[in-house]
C-alpha positions as CSV (number, residue, x, y, z in Angstrom):
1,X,16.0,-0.5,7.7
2,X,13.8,-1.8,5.1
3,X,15.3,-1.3,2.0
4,X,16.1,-3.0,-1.6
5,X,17.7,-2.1,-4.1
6,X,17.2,-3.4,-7.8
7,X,18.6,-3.6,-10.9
8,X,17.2,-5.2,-14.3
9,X,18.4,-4.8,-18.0
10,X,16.7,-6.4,-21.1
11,X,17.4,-5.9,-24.4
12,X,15.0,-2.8,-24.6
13,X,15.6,-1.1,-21.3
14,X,18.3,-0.7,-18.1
15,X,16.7,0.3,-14.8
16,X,18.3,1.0,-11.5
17,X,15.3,1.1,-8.4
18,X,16.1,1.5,-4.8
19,X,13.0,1.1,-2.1
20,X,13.3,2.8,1.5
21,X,10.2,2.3,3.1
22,X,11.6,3.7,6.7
23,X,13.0,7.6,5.3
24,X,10.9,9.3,2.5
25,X,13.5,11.8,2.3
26,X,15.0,11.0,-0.5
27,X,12.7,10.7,-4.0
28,X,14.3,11.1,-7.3
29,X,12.4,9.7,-10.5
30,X,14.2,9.6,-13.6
31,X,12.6,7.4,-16.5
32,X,12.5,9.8,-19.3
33,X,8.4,9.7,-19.6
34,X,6.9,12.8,-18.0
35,X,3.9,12.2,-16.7
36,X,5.2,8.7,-15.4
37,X,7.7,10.3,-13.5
38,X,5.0,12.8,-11.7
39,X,3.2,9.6,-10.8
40,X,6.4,7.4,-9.5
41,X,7.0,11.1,-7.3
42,X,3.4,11.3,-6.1
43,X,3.1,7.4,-5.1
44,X,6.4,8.0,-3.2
45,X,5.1,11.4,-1.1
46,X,1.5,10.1,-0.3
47,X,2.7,6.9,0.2
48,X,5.8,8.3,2.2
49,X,8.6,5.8,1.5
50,X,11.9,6.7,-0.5
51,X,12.2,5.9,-4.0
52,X,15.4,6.5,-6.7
53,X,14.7,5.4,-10.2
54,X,17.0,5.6,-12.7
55,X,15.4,4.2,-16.4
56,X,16.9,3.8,-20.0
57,X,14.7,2.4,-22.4
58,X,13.6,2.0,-26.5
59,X,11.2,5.3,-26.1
60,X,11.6,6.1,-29.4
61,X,9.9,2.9,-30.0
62,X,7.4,2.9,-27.0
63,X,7.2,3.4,-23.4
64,X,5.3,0.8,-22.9
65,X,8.5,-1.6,-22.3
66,X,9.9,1.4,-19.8
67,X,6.9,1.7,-17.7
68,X,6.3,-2.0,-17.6
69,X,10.2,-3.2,-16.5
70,X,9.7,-0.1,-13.7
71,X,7.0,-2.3,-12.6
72,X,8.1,-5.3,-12.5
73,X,11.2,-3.6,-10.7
74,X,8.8,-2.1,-8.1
């Protein structure tokens, strides 16, 4: 299977991704930003390839450090 697994923590945020590119059956996107989730769920579906995100980060402050570690992670 092609699959991998990530995990990255900075001072502002802690973020858990896992890749499946062979079984889109499992999608769960949890970054505490809304409308990024919906995104990270519908570039999963139409892309069909299983993604599990799990995000902590300063949102309080911005998301911009959230969204761009996610990124990277991708």
């Amino acid at each position: 299977m092609r699959t991998a697994t990530i995990a990255r923590n900075t001072n502002e945020t802690q973020i858990e991704l896992s890749l499946n590119l062979d079984d889109y059956s499992k999608i769960q996107i949890d970054t505490g930003i809304g409308f990024f989730n919906h995104m990270l769920d519908a570039f999963a579906r139409h892309g069909r390839f299983g993604l599990v995100v799990k995000a902590k980060g300063d949102l309080d402050v911005d998301p911009n450090h959230t969204t761009e570690d996610v990124g990277i992670g991708t």
